[in-house]
C-alpha positions in Angstrom: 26.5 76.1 -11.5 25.4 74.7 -14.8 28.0 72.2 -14.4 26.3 71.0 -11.2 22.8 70.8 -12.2 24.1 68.9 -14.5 26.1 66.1 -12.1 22.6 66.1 -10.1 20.5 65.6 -13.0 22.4 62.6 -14.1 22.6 61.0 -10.7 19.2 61.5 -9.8 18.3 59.5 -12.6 21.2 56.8 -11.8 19.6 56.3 -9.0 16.3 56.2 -9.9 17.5 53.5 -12.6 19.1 51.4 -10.5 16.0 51.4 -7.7 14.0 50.3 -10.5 16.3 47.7 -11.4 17.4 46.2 -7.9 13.6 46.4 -6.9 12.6 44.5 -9.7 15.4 41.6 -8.6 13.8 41.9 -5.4 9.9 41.9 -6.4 10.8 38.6 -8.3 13.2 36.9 -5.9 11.4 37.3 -2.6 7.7 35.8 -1.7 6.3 32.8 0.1 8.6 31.0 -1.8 12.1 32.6 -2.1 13.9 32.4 -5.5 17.7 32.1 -5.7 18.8 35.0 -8.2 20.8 32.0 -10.0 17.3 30.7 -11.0 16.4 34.1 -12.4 19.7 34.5 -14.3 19.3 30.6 -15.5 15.4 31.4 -16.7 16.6 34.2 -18.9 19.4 32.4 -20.7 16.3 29.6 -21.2 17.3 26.8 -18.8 15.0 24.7 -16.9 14.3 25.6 -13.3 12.7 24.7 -10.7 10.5 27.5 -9.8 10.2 28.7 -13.6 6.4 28.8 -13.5 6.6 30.7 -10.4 9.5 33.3 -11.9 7.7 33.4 -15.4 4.1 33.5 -15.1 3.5 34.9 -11.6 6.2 37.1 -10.6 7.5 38.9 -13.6 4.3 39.9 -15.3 3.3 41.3 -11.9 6.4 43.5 -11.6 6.3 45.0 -15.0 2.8 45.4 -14.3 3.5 47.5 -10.6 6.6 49.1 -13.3 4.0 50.4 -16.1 1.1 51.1 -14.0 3.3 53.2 -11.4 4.6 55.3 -13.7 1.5 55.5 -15.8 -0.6 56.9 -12.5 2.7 59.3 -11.7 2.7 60.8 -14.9 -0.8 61.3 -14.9 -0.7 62.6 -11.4 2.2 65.2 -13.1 -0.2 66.2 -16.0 -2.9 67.5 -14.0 -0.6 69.1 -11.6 0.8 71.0 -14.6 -3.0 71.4 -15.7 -4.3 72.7 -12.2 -0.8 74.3 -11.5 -1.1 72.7 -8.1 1.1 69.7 -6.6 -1.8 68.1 -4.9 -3.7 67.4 -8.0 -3.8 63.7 -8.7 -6.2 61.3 -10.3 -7.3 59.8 -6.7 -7.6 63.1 -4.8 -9.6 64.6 -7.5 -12.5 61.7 -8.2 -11.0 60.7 -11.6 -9.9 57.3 -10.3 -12.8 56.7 -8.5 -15.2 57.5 -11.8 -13.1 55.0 -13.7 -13.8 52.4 -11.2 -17.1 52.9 -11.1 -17.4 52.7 -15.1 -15.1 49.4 -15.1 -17.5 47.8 -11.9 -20.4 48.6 -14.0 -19.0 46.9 -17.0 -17.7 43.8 -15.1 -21.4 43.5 -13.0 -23.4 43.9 -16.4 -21.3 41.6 -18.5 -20.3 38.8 -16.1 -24.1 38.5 -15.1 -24.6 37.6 -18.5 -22.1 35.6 -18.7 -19.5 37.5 -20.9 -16.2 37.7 -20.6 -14.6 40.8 -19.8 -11.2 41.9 -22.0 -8.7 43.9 -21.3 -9.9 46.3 -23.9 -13.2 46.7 -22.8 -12.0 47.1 -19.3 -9.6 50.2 -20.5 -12.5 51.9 -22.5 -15.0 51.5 -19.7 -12.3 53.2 -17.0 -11.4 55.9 -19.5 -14.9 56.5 -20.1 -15.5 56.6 -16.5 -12.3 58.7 -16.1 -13.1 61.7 -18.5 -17.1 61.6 -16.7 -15.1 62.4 -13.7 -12.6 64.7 -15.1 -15.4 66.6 -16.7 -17.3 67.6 -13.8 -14.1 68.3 -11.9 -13.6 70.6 -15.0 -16.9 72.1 -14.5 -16.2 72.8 -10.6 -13.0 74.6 -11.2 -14.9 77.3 -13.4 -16.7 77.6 -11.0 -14.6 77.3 -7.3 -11.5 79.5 -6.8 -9.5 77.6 -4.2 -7.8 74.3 -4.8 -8.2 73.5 -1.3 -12.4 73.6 -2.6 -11.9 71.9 -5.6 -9.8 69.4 -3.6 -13.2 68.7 -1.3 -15.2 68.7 -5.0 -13.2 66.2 -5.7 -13.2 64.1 -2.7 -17.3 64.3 -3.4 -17.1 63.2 -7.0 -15.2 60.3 -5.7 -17.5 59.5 -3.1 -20.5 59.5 -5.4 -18.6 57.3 -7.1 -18.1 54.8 -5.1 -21.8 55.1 -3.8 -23.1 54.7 -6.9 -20.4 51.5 -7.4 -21.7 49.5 -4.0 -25.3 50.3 -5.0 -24.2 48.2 -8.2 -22.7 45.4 -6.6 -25.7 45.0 -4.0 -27.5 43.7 -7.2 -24.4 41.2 -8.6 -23.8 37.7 -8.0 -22.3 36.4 -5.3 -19.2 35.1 -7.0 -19.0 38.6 -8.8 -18.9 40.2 -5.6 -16.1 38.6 -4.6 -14.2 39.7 -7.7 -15.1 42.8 -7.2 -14.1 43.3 -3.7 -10.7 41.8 -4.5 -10.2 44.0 -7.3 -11.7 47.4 -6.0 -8.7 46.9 -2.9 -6.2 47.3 -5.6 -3.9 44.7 -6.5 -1.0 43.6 -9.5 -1.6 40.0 -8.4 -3.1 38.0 -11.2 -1.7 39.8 -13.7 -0.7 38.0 -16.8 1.5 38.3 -19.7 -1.6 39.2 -22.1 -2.3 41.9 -19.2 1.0 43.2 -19.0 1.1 43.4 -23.5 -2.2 45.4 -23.4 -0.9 47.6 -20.6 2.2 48.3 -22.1 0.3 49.3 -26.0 -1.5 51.9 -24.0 0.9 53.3 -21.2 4.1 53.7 -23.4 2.7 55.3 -26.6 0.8 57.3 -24.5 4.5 58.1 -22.5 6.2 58.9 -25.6 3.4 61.0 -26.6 3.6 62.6 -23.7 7.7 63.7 -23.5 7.1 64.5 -26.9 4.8 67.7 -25.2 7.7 68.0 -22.8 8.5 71.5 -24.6 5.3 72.9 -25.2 4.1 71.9 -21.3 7.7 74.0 -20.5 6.1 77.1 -22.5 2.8 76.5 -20.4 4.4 76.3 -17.2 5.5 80.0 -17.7 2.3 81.3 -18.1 -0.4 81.4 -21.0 0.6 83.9 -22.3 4.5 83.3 -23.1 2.7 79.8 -24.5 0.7 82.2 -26.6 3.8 84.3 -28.0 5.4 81.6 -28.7 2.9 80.4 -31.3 0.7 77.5 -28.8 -2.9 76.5 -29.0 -3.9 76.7 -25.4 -7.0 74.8 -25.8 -5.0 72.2 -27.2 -2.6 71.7 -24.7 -5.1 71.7 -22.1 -7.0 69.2 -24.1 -3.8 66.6 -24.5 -3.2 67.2 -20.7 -6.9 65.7 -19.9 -7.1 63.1 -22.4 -3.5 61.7 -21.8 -3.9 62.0 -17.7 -7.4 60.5 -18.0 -5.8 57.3 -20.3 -3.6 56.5 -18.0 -5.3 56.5 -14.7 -7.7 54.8 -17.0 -5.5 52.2 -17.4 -4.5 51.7 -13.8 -8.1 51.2 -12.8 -8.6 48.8 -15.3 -6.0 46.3 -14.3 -5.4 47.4 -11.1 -8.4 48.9 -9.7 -7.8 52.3 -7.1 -4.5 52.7 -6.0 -4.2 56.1 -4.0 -1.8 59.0 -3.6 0.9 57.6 -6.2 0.6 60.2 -8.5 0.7 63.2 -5.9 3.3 61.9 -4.0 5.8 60.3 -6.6 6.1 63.7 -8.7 6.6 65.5 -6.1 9.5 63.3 -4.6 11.0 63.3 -8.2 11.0 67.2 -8.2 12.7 67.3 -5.2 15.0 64.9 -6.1 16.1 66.9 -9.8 15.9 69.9 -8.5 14.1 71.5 -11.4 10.3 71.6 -12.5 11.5 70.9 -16.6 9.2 68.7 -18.4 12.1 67.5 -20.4 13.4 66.0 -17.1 10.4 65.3 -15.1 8.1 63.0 -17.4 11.2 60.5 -17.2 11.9 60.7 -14.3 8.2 60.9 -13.0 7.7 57.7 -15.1 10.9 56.1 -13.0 10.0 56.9 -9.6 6.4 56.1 -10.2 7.4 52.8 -10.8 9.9 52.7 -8.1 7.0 53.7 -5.6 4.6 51.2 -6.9 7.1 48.2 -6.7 8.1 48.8 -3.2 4.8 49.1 -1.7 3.7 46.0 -4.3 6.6 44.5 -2.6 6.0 45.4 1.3 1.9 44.2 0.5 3.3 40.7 -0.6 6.1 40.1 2.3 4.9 41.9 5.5 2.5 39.4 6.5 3.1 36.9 4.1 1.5 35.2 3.3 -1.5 36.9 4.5 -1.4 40.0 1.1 -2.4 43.8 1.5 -4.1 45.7 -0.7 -2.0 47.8 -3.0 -3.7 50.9 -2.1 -3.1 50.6 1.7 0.1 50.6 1.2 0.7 53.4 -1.3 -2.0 55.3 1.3 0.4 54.6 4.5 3.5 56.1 2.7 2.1 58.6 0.2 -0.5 60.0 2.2 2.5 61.7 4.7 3.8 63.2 2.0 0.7 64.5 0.9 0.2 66.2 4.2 3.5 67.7 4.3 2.6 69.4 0.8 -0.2 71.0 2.4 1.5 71.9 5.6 4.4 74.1 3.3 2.1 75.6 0.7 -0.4 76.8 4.1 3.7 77.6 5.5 4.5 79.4 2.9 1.4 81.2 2.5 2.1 82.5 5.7 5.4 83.7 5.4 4.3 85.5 2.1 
């Protein structure tokens, strides 16, 4: 038996490794303008190609950045459903993305109408800001509300105020602000450049390897507070990591990437059911993996199904996560039922 946990364990995450791998081939050799993978192969040994500036500057910072942010916003997704102890938790669901929008909106309509640019570090501190304002209140609402399926609704309200108070905002910008905005609040990787992709990657992999290094304590949590008590843990602190870290890094998808829905309910949840276990040790790699599995393919389909005409990033990840979503609630109300 252990033997065969084992031989799944190890595949899932073959598999999960080389999906990330081929999609990446495929997120930077198909587009408007396809790319021989002999051009790729030449570009990394340093020859000159034709389409370099395409492959180099366009295409490979935006699929590290669907890479990173996918698995940042899964992982986060896969803290607060360890915090809440519910699989429908997520940063979207629950109003935390939506709060870090509306904090790096806020930022971008004050500071571009004066005429200041906007950096990536000031963009990360406004949506974690935004994203702990958010996380607070839904902190506040589960004191106070006993059913997830309620706090799911407070949520969807925090988020909504959000995103009120966010269009009030940009009724007052500029004209070519509001254009930035809209493009950006529709979620998207495009754009994204290799400065982008280096101040992604300072916050979303510490913040990673922070996280696995909690992989046994969140174990010790997962069986109840107190065997995490007996065993010597602070559960304020762990409960305090699990904000902080899932509110950094849906921070940091909002700030480069604006709202991109149902990744981080829908990509854990896939991963469980691929390993076949709920162990921390195994799920924050593996959560990290298929998070950015799941964002490069939808990144993907938004570039190519009507190319050149692009989708939104979050219309995508809404048409395929939002089904499995559903089906989460359909066999917790199942099973409910049965019990």
């Amino acid at each position: 038996m252990r033997r065969n946990r084992k031989k799944r364990y190890i595949a899932s995450f073959f598999l999960l490794a080389a999906g990330v791998i081929l999609l990446g081939i495929l997120n930077i050799c198909i587009g408007s303008v396809r790319i021989p993978l002999r051009d790729m192969a030449a570009l990394m040994r340093g020859l000159p190609v034709e389409n370099g500036r395409i492959l180099w500057d366009i295409r490979m910072p935006r699929m590290l950045a669907a890479m990173l942010l996918g698995g940042a916003l899964a992982l986060s997704g896969y803290l607060l459903q360890t915090f809440f102890r519910n699989p429908i938790a997520g940063p979207f669901v629950l109003g935390i993305s939506s709060g870090a929008r509306m904090a790096v909106a806020l930022v971008m309509i004050f500071l571009l109408g004066r005429s200041v640019q906007v950096g990536s570090v000031t963009m990360i501190a406004a949506a974690f800001a935004g994203s702990l304002i958010s996380m607070g209140f839904v902190l506040v609402m589960a004191q106070r509300v006993s059913s997830m399926s309620l706090l799911v609704v407070c949520g969807v309200m925090i988020g909504d105020i959000c995103s009120a108070v966010t269009e009030v905002c940009v009724t007052f910008a500029e004209d070519a602000d509001i254009v930035n905005l809209h493009n950006w609040s529709r979620g998207s990787f495009s754009g994204t450049t290799w400065e982008n992709v280096a101040a992604m990657a300072a916050v979303v992999v510490p913040a990673a390897v922070a996280v696995f290094w909690m992989a046994k304590p969140l174990g010790a949590y997962q069986l109840g507070e107190v065997y995490a008590r007996n065993m010597g843990l602070s559960i304020r602190r762990i409960r305090m990591l699990l904000v902080l870290f899932s509110s950094l890094l849906s921070a940091c998808v909002a700030a480069f990437a604006g709202p991109v829905s149902f990744v981080g309910i829908a990509a854990p949840y896939l991963v469980k059911g691929l390993l076949g276990t709920a162990s921390p040790l195994l799920m924050i790699p593996a959560c990290f993996l298929g998070g950015g599995l799941f964002c490069m393919l939808c990144d993907l389909l938004a570039r190519t199904l009507l190319s050149p005409t692009e989708f939104g990033i979050s219309t995508v990840t809404a048409i395929l996560g939002a089904p499995v979503v559903l089906w989460i609630m359909i066999r917790r109300s199942r099973d409910r039922t049965d019990g």
